[in-house]
N, C-alpha and C positions, 0 to 999 in steps of 0.2 A: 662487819657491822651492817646491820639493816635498817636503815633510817627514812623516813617520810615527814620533808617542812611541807605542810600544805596551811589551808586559809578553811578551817570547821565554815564558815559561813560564805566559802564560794562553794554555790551551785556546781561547778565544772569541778571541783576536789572532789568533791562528795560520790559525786557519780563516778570516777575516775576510781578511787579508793571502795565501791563498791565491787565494782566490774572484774576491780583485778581481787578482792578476796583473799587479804596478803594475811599471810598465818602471824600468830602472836609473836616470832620472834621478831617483828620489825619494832620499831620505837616510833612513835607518829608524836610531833609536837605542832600542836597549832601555834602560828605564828603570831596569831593575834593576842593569844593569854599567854605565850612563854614566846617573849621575842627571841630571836636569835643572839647570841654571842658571836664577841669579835674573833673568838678562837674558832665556833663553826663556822663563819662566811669562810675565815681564810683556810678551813678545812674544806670546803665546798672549793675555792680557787685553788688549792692544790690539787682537787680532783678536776677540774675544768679548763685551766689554764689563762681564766680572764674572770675577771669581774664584770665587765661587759655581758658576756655569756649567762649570768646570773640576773643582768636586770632586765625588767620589765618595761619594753616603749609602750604596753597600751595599758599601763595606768593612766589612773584620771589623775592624777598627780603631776603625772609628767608632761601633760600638756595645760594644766591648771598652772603649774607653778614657771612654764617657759622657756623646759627644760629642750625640748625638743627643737628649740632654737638656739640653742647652744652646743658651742662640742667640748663634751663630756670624756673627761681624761680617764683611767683605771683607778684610780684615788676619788672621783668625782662620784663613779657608778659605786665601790666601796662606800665613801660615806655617806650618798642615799639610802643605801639597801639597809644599812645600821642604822637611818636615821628614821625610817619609816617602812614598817611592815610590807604595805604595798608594791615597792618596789623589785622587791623577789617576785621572779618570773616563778608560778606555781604550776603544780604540785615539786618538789625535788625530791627525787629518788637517790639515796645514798644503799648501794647494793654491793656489799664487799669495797672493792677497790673502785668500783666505777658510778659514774652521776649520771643521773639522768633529768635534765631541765625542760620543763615547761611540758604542755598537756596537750601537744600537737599529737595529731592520730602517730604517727611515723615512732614519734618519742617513746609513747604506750603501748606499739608494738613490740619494741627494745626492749621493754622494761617487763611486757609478757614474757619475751623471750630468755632473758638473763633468768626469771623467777624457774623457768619450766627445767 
């Protein structure tokens, strides 16, 4: 499976999702008009090994809502990331067996690499 959660109205998806030029067989679902299901996070935490690994600390959420003053359990970061869009660390690259989180240069090299 070739799969991409990203955010159509983040800037850094868009360019990202240009640059790499992923041919038609991937599936892209924006996260904003088709939220996630609970069967894909826990198929993303199969592939990652944490939930943690999947959220996002520089949401505006997560320092608006007080979160970053709190410590945040594997159940905790799970039912943020189902609770609100934002907290998926973006773009996720689901490539065959393997993930790829968030839009650090390093990630997007990986994620060139796997495609080539």
């Amino acid at each position: 499976m070739k799969k991409v959660y990203y955010l159509k109205t983040c800037n850094t998806c868009t360019r990202i999702l240009k640059e790499l030029n992923l041919s038609s067989e991937f599936i892209l679902q924006d996260i904003k008009a088709e939220p996630i299901t609970t069967g894909q996070l826990d198929e993303m935490y199969a592939l990652s090994g944490s939930y943690e690994a999947l959220f996002s600390k520089r949401s505006k959420l997560y320092k608006e809502m007080g979160l970053k003053d709190q410590t945040l359990s594997e159940k905790d970061f799970r039912y943020y990331i189902l609770e609100h869009y934002t907290f998926l660390s973006r773009p996720v690259f689901i490539i065959d067996e393997k993930i790829f989180i968030g839009n650090s240069k390093k990630n997007i090299e990986a994620v060139k690499h796997a495609l080539s």
